[in-house]
C-alpha positions, 0 to 999 in steps of 0.5 A: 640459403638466406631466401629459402630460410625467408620463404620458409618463414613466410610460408609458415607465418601464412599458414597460421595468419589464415587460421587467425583470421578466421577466428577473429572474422568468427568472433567478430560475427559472433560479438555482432550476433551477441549485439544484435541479440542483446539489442532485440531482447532489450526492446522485446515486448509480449501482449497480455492474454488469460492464461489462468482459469476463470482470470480476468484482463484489467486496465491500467495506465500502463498496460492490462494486467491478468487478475483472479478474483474468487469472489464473495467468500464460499464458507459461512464469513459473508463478504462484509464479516471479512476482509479481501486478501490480495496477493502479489507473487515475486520475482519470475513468479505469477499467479500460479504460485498461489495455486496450493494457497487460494483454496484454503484462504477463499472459504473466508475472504475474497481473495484476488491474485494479480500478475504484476506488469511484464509477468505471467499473463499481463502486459510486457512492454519495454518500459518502467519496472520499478517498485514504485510503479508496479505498486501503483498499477495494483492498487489501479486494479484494485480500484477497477475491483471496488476494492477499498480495504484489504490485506496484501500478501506479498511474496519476496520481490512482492513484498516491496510492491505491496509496502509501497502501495501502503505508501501510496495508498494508505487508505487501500491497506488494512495490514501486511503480509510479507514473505520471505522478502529481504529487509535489503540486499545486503541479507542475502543475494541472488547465484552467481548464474543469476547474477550474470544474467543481469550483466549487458550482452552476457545477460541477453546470450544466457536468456536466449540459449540457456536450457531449461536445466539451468533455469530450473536450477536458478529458480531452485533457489527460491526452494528448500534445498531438496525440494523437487521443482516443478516445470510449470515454475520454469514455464513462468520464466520462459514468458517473461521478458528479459527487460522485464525480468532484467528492470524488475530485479534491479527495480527491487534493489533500488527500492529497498537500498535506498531504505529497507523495508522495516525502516519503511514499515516502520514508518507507515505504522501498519499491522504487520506479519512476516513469515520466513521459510527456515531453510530459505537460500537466498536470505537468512530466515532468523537475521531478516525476521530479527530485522522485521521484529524491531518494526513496532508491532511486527508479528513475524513467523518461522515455518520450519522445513521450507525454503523461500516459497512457504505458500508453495511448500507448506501451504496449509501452515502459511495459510494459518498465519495468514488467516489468523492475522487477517481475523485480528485485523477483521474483528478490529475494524469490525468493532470500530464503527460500534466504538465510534458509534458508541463514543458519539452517543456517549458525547451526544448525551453529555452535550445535552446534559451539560446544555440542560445544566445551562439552561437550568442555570439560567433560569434563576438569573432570568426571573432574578432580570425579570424582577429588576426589571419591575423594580425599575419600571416601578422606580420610573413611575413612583418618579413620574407620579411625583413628578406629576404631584409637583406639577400640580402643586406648582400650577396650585401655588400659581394659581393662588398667587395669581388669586390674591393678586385680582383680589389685592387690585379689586381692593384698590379700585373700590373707595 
């Protein structure tokens, strides 16, 4: 009875071990495919190629980065009555998320759009996405355009890149535009799916299986609640990389923790606009923009029924701003060589009116050096004549008495 209640056991306990194992072998194949995955997506690189009308590919030190540049302005502003516009998109942006703004900037100004490393048609390597070097390529590319001063426009994660190449570049930057770009992390944060892309392995399995609605939802976030978001945004993503995207999100937190972008701006002492969506969702619009107006200086701007992407949603209105900030910094350095100009003739003439002065000044007191001058060779000869009438009168006296004594002898010599 004892050995069949044993063999029972085991029949039992064989039965449901099978099972088990199965599953764990299948969690182990999965967690190695997980690896595999994760290992891939991490050393995953794409080659930059145009893939926007009329873009071009430009050199940098770090791969090509894709470019459009609109050229000189087609309204009645030439090229040197204002100043080029350079925009820079944010994270899982490109620079189709211009499209809608570009038409009604480029009448004006120049404007050049650019694709940041490891985005939209430019090179994605596995290599450095920090804010500091994403700065220093576009203001590489920049160099390559004959770009010597501009207004950089950035969107959210483009915001930091541009205020560092005004670090870097102080020279290249004439003003600011930020938009909708946090002063730091702590004003706001990313989904909880978003976040969970970014964690190792997890992050890798959702960039590989998630379905184009999921991402469409995440990218939502960066839109006005019941804005209906186009595919082509979702497109966007699905280019990018996951090192890319992975190092990009981190490289902003780093950059703006470890000083937020007002005390930064504040800093560089650069005209500054920022403009915020109202119904941004991953920032507080009317808390950033309070941390944006202590910058000394700093314009900021609310556009009302927009979300975190005012140049997508309400183009025209971001434009204004834009442009309106743009024509205060044109006519300021536009005026600037005229006052230089101005304030170096005004210091020319003083400079001969004070060397006339001078030389006016010495006038008298070189006629006054002239006339003691002829005084003194007067004293020297009236002083040598008398020195000559004495020695005359000496050589007379001697000559009398040398006289008197022939006469004086001659006397004797006669009886």
């Amino acid at each position: 009875m004892a050995q069949a209640s044993t063999g029972k056991r085991r029949g039992v306990g064989s039965r449901i071990g099978w099972p088990l194992k199965i599953f764990v072998g299948i969690l182990l194949v999965l967690l190695v495919l997980l690896i595999l995955n994760a290992f891939a997506l991490n050393n995953e690189t794409k080659s930059a190629s145009v893939n926007v009308a009329g873009a071009q590919l430009v050199e940098t030190t770090a791969g090509k980065l894709q470019v459009l540049d609109t050229g000189t302005p087609s309204g009645s502003m030439s090229a040197g009555q204002s100043l080029p516009i350079v925009l820079i998109h944010g994270s899982a942006g490109a620079i189709n998320w211009w499209d809608d703004l570009i038409p009604l900037l480029k009448p004006y100004h120049r404007v050049i759009a650019i694709d940041l490393l490891g985005y939209g048609g430019s090179d994605k390597p596995d290599s450095d996405y920090s804010i500091e070097t994403q700065a220093n390529l576009v203001a590489q590319a920049l160099g390559k355009l004959n770009i010597s001063r501009a207004v950089l426009v950035g969107h959210s994660l483009g915001g930091s890149v541009v205020t560092s190449v005004a670090e870097q570049s102080p020279d290249l930057v004439s003003g600011l535009v930020l938009i909708d770009s946090g002063p730091d992390s702590s004003y706001g944060g990313l989904s909880g799916a978003a976040k969970a892309s970014r964690t190792p392995i997890l992050g890798q399995a959702l960039w590989r299986l998630a379905p184009d609605s999921m991402i469409k939802k995440n990218v939502s976030q960066g839109f006005a609640p019941d804005y209906d978001v186009p595919d082509k945004y979702v497109q966007d993503v699905r280019n990018m990389t996951y090192s890319a995207y992975r190092k990009s999100s981190t490289g902003v937190e780093d950059y703006t923790d470890g000083k937020s972008l007002p005390d930064r701006l504040a800093e560089l002492g650069k005209p500054l606009l920022v403009i915020f969506g109202e119904e941004d969702q991953i920032y507080d619009a009317r808390e950033a923009l309070s941390a944006y107006a202590a910058v000394p200086g700093a314009k900021t701007h609310l556009i009302l029924n927009s979300g975190h992407s005012p140049q997508i949603e309400a183009p025209a209105q971001t434009a204004r701003a834009i442009e309106n900030f743009t024509r205060t910094i044109t006519r300021s350095e536009l005026a600037a060589p005229r006052k230089a100009a101005v304030a170096q003739a005004k210091k020319e003439a003083a400079e001969s009116k004070k060397e006339s002065g001078q030389k006016a000044n010495r006038q008298p007191d070189q006629a006054q050096q002239n006339a003691g001058n002829k005084s003194e060779q007067a004293k020297q000869k009236a002083a040598q004549l008398k020195q000559q009438a004495s020695e005359k009168a000496r050589k007379a006296r001697q000559e009398a008495l040398q006289a008197q004594k022939e006469a004086a002898g001659s006397k004797v010599e006669s009886p």
